[in-house]
C-alpha positions in Angstrom: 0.0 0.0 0.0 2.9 2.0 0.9 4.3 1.9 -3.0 2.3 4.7 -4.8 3.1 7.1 -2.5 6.5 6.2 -2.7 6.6 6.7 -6.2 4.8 9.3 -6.2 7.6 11.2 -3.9 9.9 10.1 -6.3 8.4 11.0 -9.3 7.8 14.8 -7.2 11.4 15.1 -6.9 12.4 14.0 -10.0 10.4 16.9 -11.8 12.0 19.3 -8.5 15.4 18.2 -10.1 14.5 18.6 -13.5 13.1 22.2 -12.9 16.3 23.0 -10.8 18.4 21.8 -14.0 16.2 24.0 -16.3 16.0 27.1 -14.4 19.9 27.1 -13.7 20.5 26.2 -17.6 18.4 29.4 -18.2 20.1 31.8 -16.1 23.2 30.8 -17.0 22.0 31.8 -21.0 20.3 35.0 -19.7 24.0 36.1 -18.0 26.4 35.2 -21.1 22.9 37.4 -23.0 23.3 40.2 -21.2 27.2 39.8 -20.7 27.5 39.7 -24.6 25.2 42.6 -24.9 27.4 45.0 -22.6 30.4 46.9 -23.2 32.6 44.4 -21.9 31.4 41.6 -23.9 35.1 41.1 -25.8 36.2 39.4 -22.5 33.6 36.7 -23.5 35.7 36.0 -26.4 39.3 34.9 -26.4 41.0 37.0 -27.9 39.7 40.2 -25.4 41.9 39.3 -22.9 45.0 41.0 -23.2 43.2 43.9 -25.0 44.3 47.4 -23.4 42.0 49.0 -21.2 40.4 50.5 -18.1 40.2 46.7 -17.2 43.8 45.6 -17.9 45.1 48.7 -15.8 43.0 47.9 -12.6 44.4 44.3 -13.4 48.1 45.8 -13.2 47.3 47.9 -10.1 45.5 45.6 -7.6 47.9 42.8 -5.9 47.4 40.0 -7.9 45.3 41.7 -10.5 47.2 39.8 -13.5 44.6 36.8 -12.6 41.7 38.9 -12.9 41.6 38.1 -16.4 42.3 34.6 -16.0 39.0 34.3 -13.7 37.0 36.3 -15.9 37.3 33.4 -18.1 36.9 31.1 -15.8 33.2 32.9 -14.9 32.4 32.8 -18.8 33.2 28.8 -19.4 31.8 28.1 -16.4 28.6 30.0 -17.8 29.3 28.1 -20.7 28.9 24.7 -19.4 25.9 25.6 -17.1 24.3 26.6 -20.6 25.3 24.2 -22.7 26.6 21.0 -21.3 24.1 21.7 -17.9 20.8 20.2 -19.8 22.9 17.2 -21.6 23.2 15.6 -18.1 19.6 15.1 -16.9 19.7 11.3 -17.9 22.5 10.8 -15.7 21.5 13.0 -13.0 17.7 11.0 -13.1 19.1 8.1 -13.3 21.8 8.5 -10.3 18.8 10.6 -8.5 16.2 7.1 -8.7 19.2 4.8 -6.8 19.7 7.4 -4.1 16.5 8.6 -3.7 15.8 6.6 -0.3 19.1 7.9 1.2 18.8 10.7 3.2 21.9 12.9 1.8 20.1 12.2 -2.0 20.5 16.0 -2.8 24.2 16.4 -1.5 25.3 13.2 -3.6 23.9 14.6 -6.7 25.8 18.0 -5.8 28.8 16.0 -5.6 27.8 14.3 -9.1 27.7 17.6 -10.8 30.8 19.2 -9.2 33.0 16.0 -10.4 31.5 16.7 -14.1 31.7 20.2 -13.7 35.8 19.8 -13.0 35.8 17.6 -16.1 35.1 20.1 -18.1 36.6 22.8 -16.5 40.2 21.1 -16.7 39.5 21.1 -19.9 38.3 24.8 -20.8 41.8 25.4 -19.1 43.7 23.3 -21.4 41.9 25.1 -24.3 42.4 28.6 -22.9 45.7 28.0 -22.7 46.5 26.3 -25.9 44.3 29.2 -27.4 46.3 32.1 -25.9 49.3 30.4 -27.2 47.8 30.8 -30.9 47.0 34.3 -30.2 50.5 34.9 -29.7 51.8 32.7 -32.5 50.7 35.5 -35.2 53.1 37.8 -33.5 55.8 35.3 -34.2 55.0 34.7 -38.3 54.3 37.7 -40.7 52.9 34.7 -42.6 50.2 34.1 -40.1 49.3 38.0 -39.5 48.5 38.0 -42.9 46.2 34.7 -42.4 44.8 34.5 -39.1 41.5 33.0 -40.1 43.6 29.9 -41.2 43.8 28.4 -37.7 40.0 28.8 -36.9 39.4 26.9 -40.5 41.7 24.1 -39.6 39.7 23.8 -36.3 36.4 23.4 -38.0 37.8 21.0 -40.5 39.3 19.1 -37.1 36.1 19.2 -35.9 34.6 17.7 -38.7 36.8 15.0 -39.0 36.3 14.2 -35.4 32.4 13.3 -36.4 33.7 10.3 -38.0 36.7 9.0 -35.5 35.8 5.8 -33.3 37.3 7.3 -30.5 34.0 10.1 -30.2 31.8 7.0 -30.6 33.1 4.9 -27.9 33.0 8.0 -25.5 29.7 8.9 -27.2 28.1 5.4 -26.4 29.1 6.4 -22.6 27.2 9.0 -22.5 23.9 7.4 -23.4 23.4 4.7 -21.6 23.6 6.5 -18.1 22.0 3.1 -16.5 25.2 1.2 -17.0 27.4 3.4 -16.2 26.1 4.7 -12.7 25.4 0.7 -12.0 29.1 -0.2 -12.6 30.1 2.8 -10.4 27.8 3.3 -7.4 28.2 0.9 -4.6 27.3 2.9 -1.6 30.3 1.8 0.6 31.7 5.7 0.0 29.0 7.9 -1.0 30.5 10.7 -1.7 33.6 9.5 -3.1 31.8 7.6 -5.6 29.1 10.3 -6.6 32.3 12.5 -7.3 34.1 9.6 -9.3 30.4 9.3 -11.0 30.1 12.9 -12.2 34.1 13.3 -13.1 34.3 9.8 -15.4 30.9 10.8 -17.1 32.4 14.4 -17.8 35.7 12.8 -18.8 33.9 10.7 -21.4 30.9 13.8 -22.1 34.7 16.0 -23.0 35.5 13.2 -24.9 33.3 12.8 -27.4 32.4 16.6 -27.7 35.7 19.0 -27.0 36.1 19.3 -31.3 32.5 21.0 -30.8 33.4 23.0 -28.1 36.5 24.2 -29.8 34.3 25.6 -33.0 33.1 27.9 -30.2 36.4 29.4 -29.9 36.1 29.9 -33.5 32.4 32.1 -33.5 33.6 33.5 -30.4 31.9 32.3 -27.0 29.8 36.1 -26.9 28.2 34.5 -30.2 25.0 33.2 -28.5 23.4 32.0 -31.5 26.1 29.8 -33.0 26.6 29.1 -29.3 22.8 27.8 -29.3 23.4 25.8 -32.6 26.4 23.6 -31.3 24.7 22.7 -28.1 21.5 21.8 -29.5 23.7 19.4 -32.0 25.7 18.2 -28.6 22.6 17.3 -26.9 20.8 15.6 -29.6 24.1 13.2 -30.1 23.6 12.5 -26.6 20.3 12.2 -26.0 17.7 11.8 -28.6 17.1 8.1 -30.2 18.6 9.4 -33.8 21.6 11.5 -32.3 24.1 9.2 -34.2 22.8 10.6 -37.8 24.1 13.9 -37.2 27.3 12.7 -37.5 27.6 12.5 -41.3 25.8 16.1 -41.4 27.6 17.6 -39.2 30.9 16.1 -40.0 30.6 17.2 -43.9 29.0 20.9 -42.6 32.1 21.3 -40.7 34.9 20.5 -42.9 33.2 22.1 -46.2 32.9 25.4 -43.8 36.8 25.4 -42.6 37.7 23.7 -46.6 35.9 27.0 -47.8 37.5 29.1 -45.2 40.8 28.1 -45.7 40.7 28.3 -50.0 39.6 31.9 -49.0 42.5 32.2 -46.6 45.5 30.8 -48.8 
């Protein structure tokens, strides 16, 4: 007698959660909207941050100021991800949330689920910041390349088209949807926390793996680029998630490598 209500508490929180992942998704679009709409929306993209400025003097003249720019980025990929990448985990976080549910610390396991994913992909915005300021000072370095800038964001699309049809996005893709498995052969329960961390880390690991060439094409638009923003993570969710997400990979894959092929005869 005691089972409908049961499910009935379950099914209640599971919409709580799914509301809580919406409305945070939202808010984090409405900031990057209204941070690309303001006058300082060139430190949304990456090639604002160096640029000289009211900003990069206060960032001289405060102790430590030099990492102000460096955590401005941080803010704006971490908005990123909240956007993006946020709504492409409900079928993990659902499925994590129904074996917990009867636990009382549910809600702080499924905190420590998105923190470890969160990490995944912040590691990995690092790595690409960095790799990315490195380009931006390659140009410097090569009259050849001042002349031709646009060359490496077309060999970036191109790489992210080829990266469509690579078994190694596949094998992290098929990760990624079936959520079932892969909590199963990860949660025990001996060390909650632990393992809701491990949870949300590996499934980011394996979410980075199969979708850092689309993230990179939005170093390419420019992360203050809302709409193309909205374009490559509707295309990442629907891999993901939706029943036919594996035929966008021929679509895709040609889209992008025609774009950067057309780019680059332009460029050379």
């Amino acid at each position: 007698m005691s089972l409908a209500p049961d499910r009935a508490r379950g099914a209640d929180r599971g919409r709580l959660r799914l509301g809580v992942i919406a409305a945070l998704s939202a808010l984090a679009w409405l900031a990057l909207a209204i941070w690309s709409a303001s006058p300082y929306a060139r430190y949304l993209d990456h090639g604002g941050w160096g640029d000289p400025g009211w900003l990069a003097a206060l960032c001289r003249s405060l102790p430590g100021g030099r990492a102000i720019p460096g955590l401005l980025y941080v803010l704006a990929w971490l908005l990123m991800i909240a956007a993006m990448m946020l709504p492409t985990t409900v079928p993990l976080l659902r499925i994590f949330g129904r074996m917990t549910d009867s636990r009382p610390d549910a809600g702080r396991l499924l905190t420590w689920v998105a923190l470890g994913y969160t990490l995944a992909w912040l590691s990995f915005g690092l790595l690409a910041h960095g790799l990315d300021s490195a380009l931006h000072l390659a140009p410097a370095q090569s009259e050849w390349l001042v002349t031709r800038g646009e060359l490496v964001g077309a060999l970036v699309l191109v790489g992210a088209g080829a990266f469509q049809f690579s078994s190694l996005k596949y094998r992290c893709l098929e990760r990624c949807r079936a959520p079932f498995a892969f909590v199963s052969a990860r949660w025990h329960g001996r060390r909650p926390s632990r393992e809701a961390f491990h949870i949300g880390l590996a499934h980011g690991a394996f979410c980075v793996g199969c979708c850092w060439a689309l993230m990179l094409v939005t170093f390419v638009v420019g992360m203050g680029n809302l709409g193309w923003m909205l374009v490559v993570a509707a295309a990442m969710a629907a891999e993901k998630n939706l029943p036919w997400g594996r035929q966008l990979r021929t679509p895709l894959g040609l889209g992008l490598m025609a774009w950067g092929g057309m780019l680059i005869a332009l460029t050379v």
